[in-house]
N, C-alpha and C positions, 0 to 999 in steps of 0.2 A: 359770624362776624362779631366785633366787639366794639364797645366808644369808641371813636378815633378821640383824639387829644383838640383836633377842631371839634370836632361835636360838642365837647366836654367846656373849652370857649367859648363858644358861640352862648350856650348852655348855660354857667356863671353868668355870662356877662347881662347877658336879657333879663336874668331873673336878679342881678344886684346882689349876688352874694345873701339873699335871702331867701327863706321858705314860703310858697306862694299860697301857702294856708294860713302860718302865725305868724309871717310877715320877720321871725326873728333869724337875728344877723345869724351864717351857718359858718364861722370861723372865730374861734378864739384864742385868745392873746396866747403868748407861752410868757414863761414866767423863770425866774433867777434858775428854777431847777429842770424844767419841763421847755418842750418846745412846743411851738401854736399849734392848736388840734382842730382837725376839720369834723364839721358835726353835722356835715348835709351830704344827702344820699341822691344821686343819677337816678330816678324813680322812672319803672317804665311805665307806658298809660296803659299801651295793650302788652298783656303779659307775651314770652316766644314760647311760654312752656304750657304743654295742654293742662289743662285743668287747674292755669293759672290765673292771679287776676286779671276780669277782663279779656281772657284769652276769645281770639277771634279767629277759626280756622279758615275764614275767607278772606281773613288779610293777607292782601301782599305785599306790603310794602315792607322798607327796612325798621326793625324792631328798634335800630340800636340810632338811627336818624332825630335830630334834633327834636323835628314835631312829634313822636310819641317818647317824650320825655318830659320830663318835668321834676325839677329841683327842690325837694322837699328837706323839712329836718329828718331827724331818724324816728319820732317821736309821729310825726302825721307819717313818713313813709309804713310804718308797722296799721296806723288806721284807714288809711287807704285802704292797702291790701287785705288787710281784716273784715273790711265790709265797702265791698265794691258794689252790694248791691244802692249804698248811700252816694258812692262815686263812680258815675259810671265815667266811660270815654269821653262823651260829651261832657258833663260836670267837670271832666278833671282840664279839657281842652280849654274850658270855658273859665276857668280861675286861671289856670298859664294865662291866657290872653289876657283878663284883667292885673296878673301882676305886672305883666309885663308892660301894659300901657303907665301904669301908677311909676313903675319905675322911669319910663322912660318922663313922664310928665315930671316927677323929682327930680330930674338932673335938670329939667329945663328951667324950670323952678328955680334951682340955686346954681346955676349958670346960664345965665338969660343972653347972655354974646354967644356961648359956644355955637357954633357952624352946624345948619341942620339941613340934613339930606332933603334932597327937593321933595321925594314920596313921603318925609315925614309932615311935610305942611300941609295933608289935605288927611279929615278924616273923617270915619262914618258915623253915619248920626244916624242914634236911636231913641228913639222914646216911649217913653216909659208911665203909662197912667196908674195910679193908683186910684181905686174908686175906695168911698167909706159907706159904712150903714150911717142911715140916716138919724136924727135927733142925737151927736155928739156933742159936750161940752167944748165950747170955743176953748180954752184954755186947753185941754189936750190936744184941739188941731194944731195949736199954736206951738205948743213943745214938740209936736211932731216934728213941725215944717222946723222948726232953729235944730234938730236932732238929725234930718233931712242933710242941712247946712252943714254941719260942722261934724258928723258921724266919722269917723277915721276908717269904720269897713268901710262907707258908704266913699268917698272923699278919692280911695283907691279906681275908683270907675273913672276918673280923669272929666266929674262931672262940666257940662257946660253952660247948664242953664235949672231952674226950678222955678214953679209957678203953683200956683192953686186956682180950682173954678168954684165959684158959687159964690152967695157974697159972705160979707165976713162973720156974719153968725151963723151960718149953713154951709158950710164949706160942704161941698159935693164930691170932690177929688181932687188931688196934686199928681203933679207932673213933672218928669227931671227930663231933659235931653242931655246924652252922654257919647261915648264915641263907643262905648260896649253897652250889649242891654244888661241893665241891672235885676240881680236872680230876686224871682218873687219872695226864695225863702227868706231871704236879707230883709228886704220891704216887711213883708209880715214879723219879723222877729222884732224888727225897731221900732214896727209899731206896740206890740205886746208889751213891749219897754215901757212906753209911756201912755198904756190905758187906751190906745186904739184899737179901732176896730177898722178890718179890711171890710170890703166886701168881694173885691175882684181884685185883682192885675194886668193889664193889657200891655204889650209890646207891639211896637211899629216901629219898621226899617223905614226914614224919611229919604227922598228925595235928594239927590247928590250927596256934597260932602259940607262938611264944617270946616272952614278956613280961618284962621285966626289964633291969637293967644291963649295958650289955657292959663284961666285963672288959676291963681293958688287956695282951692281954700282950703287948705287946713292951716292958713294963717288964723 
C-alpha cells in the first residue's frame, strides 16, 4: 500500500504545515524564478521494512495510515531515523499528540468564533509535579515558575493551569495541569536553564475532563 492523498490531508492539516520537532513552517515561497518548495517529509513512526526504524514485526496494522505518521522537516526526518533508539514509537506518538493539540489550540487562539466540534470541547487532564532538592535560592524557583509560564516548548502542551507547594522561601514543588502530560526531559532541561535542580517528576491522569477556554499564554 502507499499514502492515499486523504491520509496525506488529514496529515498536513493536524500538524499545521509544520514539523512536530522544530515547530518550522515545511513550505516555502517560490520566487520571480523558482516555484514554492515543499521541505517536510511523510515520516513513518513504525518503519514496513525489517530492519527499519522502529520496525515492529508484530504490528499489524496499516504502515502507511494517519496514526503511524508523522510530519517532520527533512532535517529531524534523517534524526529520527538515525537514532530511534532516542525516538522510540511512543516518543514520537507523544510529540505528534503534542503538536497537534498546540496547533489546534493556535487556531483557536486566533479565531475565537470559528465553530468547534462538540468532541473538541472536552479534554483530558493531566498533571504533572515537579518535585525540587531542598535548600534552593528563591530567585531561581522564581525564574523557573515565569520560564514555566511563558516557555514556548513548554506553552505547546496547550497548558491549563500552574501552581507551586511550599511556602514562598521553600518552595517544595510546582505543578502544571495540561491536556497532554508534559515529558520529564522538557521539565529537567528548563530547569538546567535557570540553575534548577529537579529531584523527581510525577505524572497523574486526573479524573474526568477539562472543560472550558484555553488560555493563550504565549501572549
Amino acid at each position: 500500500m502507499s499514502i492515499t492523498d486523504r491520509t496525506r490531508k488529514l496529515l498536513w492539516g493536524h500538524s499545521g504545515n509544520r514539523c512536530a520537532l522544530c515547530v518550522r513552517e515545511l513550505t516555502e515561497a517560490g520566487t520571480s524564478e523558482d516555484p514554492a518548495a515543499v521541505i517536510g517529509d511523510e515520516c513513518h513512526i513504525i518503519s514496513a521494512a525489517p530492519g527499519g526504524p522502529r520496525y515492529d514485526p508484530a504490528f499489524t496494522g496499516d504502515h502507511d495510515a494517519e496514526d503511524n505518521l508523522i510530519l517532520l522537516c527533512k532535517s529531524d526526518h534523517k534524526r529520527i531515523d538515525d537514532q530511534p533508539g532516542a525516538f522510540s514509537v511512543e516518543k514520537l506518538k507523544q510529540l505528534k499528540a503534542n503538536h497537534a493539540a498546540s496547533v489546534r489550540s493556535a487556531v483557536r487562539a486566533a479565531f475565537p468564533s470559528a465553530p468547534t466540534d462538540a468532541e473538541e470541547l472536552a479534554y483530558d487532564n493531566f498533571r504533572t509535579e515537579i518535585w525540587f532538592l531542598p535548600g534552593q535560592a528563591e530567585e531561581d524557583l522564581k525564574r523557573y515558575q515565569q520560564r514555566l509560564i511563558k516557555d514556548e516548548r513548554l506553552v505547546r502542551y496547550a497548558r491549563v493551569g500552574i501552581g507551586f507547594g511550599g511556602t514562598p522561601t521553600a518552595r517544595t514543588h510546582a505543578w502544571l495541569q495540561a491536556f497532554l502530560p508534559v515529558s520529564e526531559e522538557l521539565l529537567r532541561t528548563i530547569a538546567s536553564e535557570v540553575g534548577v535542580h529537579v529531584h523527581r517528576v510525577t505524572q497523574q491522569r486526573l479524573p474526568g475532563v477539562y472543560r472550558g477556554i484555553i488560555p493563550n499564554w504565549a501572549g
